[in-house]
N, C-alpha and C positions, 0 to 999 in steps of 0.2 A: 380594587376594581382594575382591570387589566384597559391598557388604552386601543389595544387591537388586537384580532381576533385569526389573523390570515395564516398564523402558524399551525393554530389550533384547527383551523377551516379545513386547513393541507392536509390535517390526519385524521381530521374527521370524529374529532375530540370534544369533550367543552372546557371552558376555562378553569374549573374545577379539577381536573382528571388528574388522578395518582399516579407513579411514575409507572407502575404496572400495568394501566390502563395506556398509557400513552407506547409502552413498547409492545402491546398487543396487540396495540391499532396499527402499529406501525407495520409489524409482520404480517397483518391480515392486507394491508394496502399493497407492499411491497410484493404479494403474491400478487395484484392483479396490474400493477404497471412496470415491473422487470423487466428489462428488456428481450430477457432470456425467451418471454410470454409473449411479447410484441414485435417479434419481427418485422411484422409490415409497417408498424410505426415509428416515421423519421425522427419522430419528437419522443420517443420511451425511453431514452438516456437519460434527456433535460427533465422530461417527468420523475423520472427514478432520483435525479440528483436533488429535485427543489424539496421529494420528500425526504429522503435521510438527511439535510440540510434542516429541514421542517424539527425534523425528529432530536436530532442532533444538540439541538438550543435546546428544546423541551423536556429533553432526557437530563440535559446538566441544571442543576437548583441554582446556579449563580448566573447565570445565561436565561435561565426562564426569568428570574427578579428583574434583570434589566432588560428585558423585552417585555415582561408586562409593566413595566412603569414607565416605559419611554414609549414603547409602542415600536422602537425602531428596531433593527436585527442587520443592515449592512455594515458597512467597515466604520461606519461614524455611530455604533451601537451602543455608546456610554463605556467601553470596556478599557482601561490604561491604555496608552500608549501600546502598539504593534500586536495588539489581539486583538483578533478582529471575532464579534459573535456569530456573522455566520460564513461557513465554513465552506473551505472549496475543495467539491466532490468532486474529482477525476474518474478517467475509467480503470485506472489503478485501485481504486477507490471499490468500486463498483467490486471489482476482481476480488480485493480486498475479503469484503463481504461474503462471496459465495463463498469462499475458501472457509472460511470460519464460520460458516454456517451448515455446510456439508460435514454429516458427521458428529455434529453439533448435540447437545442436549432437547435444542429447542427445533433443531430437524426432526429428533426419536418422539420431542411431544407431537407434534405436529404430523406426523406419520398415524402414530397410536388413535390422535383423533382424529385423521381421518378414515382410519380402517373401521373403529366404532361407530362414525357419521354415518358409511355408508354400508354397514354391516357385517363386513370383508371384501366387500365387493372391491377390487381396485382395478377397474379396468379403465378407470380414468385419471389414473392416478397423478399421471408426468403432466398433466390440465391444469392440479391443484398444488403440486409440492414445492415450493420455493427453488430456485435454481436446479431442477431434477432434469435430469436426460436420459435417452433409452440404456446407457451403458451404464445407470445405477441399476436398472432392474435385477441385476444376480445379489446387490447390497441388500435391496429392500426384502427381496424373498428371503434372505437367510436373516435379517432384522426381526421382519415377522413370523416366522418359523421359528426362531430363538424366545418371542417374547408370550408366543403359544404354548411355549414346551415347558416357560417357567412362569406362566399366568400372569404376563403383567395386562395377557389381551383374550378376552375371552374366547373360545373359539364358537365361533358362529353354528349356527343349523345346519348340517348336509353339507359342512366345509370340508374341503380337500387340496394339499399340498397342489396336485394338480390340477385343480381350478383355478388357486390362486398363478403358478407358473402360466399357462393359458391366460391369463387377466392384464399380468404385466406383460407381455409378447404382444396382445394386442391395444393394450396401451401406448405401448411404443410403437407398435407399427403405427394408431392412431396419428399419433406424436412427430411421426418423421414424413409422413405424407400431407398434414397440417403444414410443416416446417418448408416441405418442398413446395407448394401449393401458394404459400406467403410468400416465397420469394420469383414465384414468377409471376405475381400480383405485383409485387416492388418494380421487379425489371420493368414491365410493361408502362409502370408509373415513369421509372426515369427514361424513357425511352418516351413518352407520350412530353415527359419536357427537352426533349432532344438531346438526350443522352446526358443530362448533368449528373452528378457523382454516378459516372459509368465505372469509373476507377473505383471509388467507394465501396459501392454494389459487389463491385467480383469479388473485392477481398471477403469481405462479409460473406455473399455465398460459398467461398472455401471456407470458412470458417464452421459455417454449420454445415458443410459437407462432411467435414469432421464429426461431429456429433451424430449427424444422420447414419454415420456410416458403422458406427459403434453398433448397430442394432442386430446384427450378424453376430459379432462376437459375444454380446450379451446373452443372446437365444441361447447358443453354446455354451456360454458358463451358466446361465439356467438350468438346461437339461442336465448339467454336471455334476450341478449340486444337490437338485431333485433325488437324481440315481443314487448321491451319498446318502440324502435321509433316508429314501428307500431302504437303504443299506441296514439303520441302525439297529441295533437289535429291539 
C-alpha cells in the first residue's frame, strides 16, 4: 500500500497504473499544461515542470518503490547518497522534450489519432498537437497525405487534399491570432501590476513573434507541396 498519493494525483493516475498507463496520462496532461498552450499563464512552466517531475519518478520502478513506501520524493527521498528522486526540470529541459518529441513516433501516433477523432477534420489541429506550431503545417500535410496514400489512415467521406491544406491554413491562422490575443492580455496584466517583468514580457513576445510569423511561410510551402501531389501521376 503506497503511503501518498500526490504523484499519482499530478497525472491523474491510480496507485495501481502500469507504466504504459502512466506515460499516457502523462502525454495527454502535457498537451493541456505546456507552456507552448498557455501563454497567458505565469505559472505553465512550474505546472509543466511539477508534472514531468510527477512522471519522471513514476516512470523509473526503483524511484516509484521508494516513493511508494516512504511516501517521500524530495532530495531526503530514501535514495544513496547525492541522488536525489525528484528531479530538477529546467527550461533546458522543457526544450529537451519538444525536440524529441517533434517527429517523434509518439507525435505520428498522436497525429493519426487525432485525424481518426475528428474524422479528417484538422482545422483545430495546432489546439491539440503537443508542441505543434503554424510552420509545422507543410510536415503534417505531407505526414497525412503520405499515411493516406499507404493506408495507415483511412481516408475519410468527400475528403480532399485541398480541404485538408484549407484546415491547416486556418488552423494556424486560428493559432497565431489566439497567440497574439494572449499576449496582449499578459501585457495588460503586467502593466495593471506596474510594469513588473516588463523586461520578461518583451522577450517572450519576440519569441513567439517568431512562431507567429512562420505562418506566411508555411502557407507557401503548403501550396508547394499541394501543386507536387497534384503533379503525381
Amino acid at each position: 500500500m503506497v503511503k501518498d498519493t500526490q504523484l499519482y494525483d499530478e497525472l491523474g493516475v491510480s496507485t495501481d497504473a502500469s507504466k504504459g498507463d502512466i506515460c499516457r496520462a502523462y502525454r495527454t496532461k502535457a498537451l493541456l499544461v505546456h507552456p507552448d498552450k498557455n501563454p497567458d499563464d505565469p505559472k505553465a512552466t512550474e505546472n509543466f515542470q511539477k508534472l514531468t517531475q510527477a512522471f519522471e519518478i513514476l516512470k523509473d520502478e526503483k524511484k516509484r518503490k521508494t516513493y511508494d513506501t516512504t511516501g517521500r520524493f524530495g532530495e531526503d527521498g530514501g535514495l544513496p547518497e547525492g541522488e536525489s528522486l525528484w528531479p530538477v526540470v529546467q527550461t533546458e529541459d522543457i526544450e529537451a522534450f519538444e525536440e524529441g518529441y517533434r517527429g517523434s513516433q509518439e507525435e505520428e501516433e498522436d497525429l493519426c489519432q487525432f485525424f481518426n477523432k475528428k474524422k479528417g477534420n484538422v482545422a483545430t489541429i495546432f489546439e491539440h498537437i503537443l508542441c505543434s506550431r503554424p510552420s509545422d503545417g507543410p510536415r503534417f500535410l505531407a505526414f497525412f497525405v503520405e499515411c493516406l496514400e499507404t493506408g495507415r489512415l483511412e481516408r475519410p467521406k468527400g475528403f480532399s487534399v485541398d480541404t485538408l491544406e484549407s484546415q491547416l491554413q486556418t488552423s494556424a491562422t486560428k493559432y497565431v491570432q489566439q497567440l497574439r490575443k494572449d499576449k496582449k492580455h499578459l501585457k495588460k496584466m503586467q502593466q495593471e501590476k506596474g510594469g513588473k517583468g516588463k523586461e520578461n514580457g518583451g522577450g517572450s513576445a519576440n519569441k513567439g513573434k517568431g512562431k507567429a510569423g512562420a505562418g506566411g511561410d508555411a502557407d507557401s510551402s503548403m501550396a508547394s507541396l499541394v501543386a507536387q501531389i497534384r503533379s503525381k501521376p
